[in-house]
C-alpha positions, 0 to 999 in steps of 0.5 A: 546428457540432453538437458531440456526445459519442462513447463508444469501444468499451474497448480491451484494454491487456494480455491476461491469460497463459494460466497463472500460478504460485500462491504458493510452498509455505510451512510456517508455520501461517497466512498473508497477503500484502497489497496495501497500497494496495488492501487486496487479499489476493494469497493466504493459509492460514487467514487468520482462524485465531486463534493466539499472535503473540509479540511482533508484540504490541508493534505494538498496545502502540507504537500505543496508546502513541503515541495517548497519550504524545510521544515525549519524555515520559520514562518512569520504569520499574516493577519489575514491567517491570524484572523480566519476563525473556527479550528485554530490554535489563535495564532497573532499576527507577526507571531514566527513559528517554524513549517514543523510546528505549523504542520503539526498544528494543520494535520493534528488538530487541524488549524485553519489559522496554521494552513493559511499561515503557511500559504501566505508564506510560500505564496509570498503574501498572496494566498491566491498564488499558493492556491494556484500552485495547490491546483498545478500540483492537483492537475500533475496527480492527475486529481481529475475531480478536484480543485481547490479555492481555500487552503484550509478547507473552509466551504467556499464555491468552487472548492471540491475534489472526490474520494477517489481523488482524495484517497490517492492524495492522501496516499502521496502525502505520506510518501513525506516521512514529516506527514507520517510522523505527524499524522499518526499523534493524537497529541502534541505540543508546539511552540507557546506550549500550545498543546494539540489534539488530534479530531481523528477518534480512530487513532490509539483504537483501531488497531494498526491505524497510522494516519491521516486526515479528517475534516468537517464543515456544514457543507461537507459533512463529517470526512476522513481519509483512514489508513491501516497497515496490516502485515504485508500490506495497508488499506486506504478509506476515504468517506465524504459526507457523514451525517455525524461524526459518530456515524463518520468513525463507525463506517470508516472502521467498518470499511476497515475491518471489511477490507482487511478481512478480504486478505489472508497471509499466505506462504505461496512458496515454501522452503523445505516442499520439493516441487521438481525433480530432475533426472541425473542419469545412471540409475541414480535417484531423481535430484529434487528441487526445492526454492532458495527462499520462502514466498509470503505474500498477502492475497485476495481471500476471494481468488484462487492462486496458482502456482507454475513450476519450470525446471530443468528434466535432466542435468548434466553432472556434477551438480553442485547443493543450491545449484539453480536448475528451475524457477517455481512462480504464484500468480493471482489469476495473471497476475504475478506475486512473486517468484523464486528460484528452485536449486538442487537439494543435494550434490552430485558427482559424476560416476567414478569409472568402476560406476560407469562400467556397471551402469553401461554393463547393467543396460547392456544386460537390461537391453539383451534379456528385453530383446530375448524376452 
């Protein structure tokens, strides 16, 4: 029996509403919200505008620490970070800490005193090279709008990035299994029993959000990168520039919510629906075929889906039950989402010979009354 391949017409899976809701209102100076698994920007409001960042700093200082020292090592503190001022933990000069607890004291309670402690111990006394290797390491991201001159994040001349670059900082640093333990505490208590408390109102209220980093000074304004994980997927915001804090935490859930709101869970494949049937010859019903397994995925609300099926038309026999004879496929626009195998639902033998002959003398019978008729 000829076997052939047959490419179904796309199928649409979910039609785009007619109108949707744009992102919220928000008053911060600049922002983006980030699909964190595609890379995809939601929305945004000058998302390359170079701006002071505060503390968000500390993210590209705990990466650039990290690449360089364990969490272990222990850190004799400099005079020139016990003395930095505004949020600190009061760290004394000769005082030794290890990297964990310095790191905690940075992204929880946001230190100046613990960030610029630990870049005098990778810049070996000199805080100028740390800094050095915080822009080095800004240039390999390629972080086109940032540069760095503190490492704590204290208003200085020069010291600048954007929301966009900060947002895909922020996304790098959590790759550290350290940073995502760390960032997702509102408190914690270190070494001295120095109790920290985190500056990030949003943690422990708004539901599914883990991280990461905020920041404020007179220049920068209140700021913060958000992240918030949602089945299948998380969102990244980041808002620069806040007239208040009050106003910060409000526009970045409302970006949150909204950006949520924007995905649905779908079952782009599912188990039991047949979506092909094959011939098997001899008069025998059609073979249908379902997928190995379920497709579930998180799709956009506002774009239509489509499904392709390829399948076999006819098989040879036997055909074995969970034989793969076809592939069914969900884009999102050309996008691929995913794919899975169609397999046969059942087992088919060949005809026995007694079957064979009533087949062939049925046809032969079939063939004569037509040509009569």
């Amino acid at each position: 029996m000829r076997v052939r391949l047959a490419a179904l017409a796309a199928v649409a899976l979910v039609a785009a509403p007619s109108a949707l809701a744009g992102p919220p209102p928000v008053a911060a100076r600049a922002y983006v919200v980030e699909n964190a698994a595609t890379g995809e920007v939601l929305a945004a409001r000058a998302p390359a505008e170079r701006l002071p960042m505060a503390s968000i700093t500390k993210l590209m200082t705990v990466l650039v620490t990290l690449e360089h020292e364990p969490l272990t090592h222990v850190v004799t503190v400099a005079p020139g970070a016990a003395s930095v001022g505004e949020s600190s933990i009061h760290l004394q000069a000769g005082e030794r800490l290890t990297v964990r607890d310095l790191l905690e004291a940075a992204l929880i309670q946001s230190a100046n005193d613990a960030a610029d402690a630990l870049a005098y111990d990778v810049g070996h006394g000199d805080v100028g090279a740390f800094v050095a290797l915080m822009n080095a390491r800004a240039r390999r991201l390629g972080l086109r709008d940032t540069h760095f001159v503190r490492p704590d994040g204290l208003d200085a001349p020069g010291h600048y990035s954007s929301a966009r670059d900060l947002t895909l900082l922020a996304r790098v640093v959590m790759h550290q299994a350290a940073v995502r333990r760390i960032v997702r505490q509102r408190t914690a208590t270190i070494v001295g029993g120095r109790v920290l408390h985190t500056w990030n109102d949003l943690l422990g209220t708004f539901p599914g959000l883990f991280g990461v980093k905020t920041g404020h000074t007179a220049a920068a304004g209140w700021c913060e990168v958000g992240a918030v994980r949602a089945r299948g997927f998380s969102i990244y915001a980041t808002v620069l520039g806040s007239p208040t804090r009050a106003q910060r935490n409000a526009d970045l859930a409302a970006l949150l919510r909204w950006s949520l709101s924007r995905y649905r869970i779908v079952a782009l494949v599912e188990r039991a629906r047949v979506y092909a049937r094959v011939g098997v010859g001899y008069g025998r019903a059609p073979l249908a075929l379902v997928p190995d397994r379920p497709l579930v995925r998180a799709v956009r609300v506002d774009r239509p889906l489509t499904q392709r099926v390829v399948a076999e038309t006819a098989v040879r026999l036997p055909v074995r039950k969970g034989q793969v004879l076809g592939e069914v496929r969900a884009f999102e626009g050309r996008r691929l989402l995913g794919a899975r195998a169609l397999v046969a639902a059942r087992s088919v033998g060949p005809p026995g010979v007694v079957g064979r002959i009533r087949w062939y003398a049925g046809r032969t019978v079939h063939h004569f009354v037509g040509f009569f008729s």
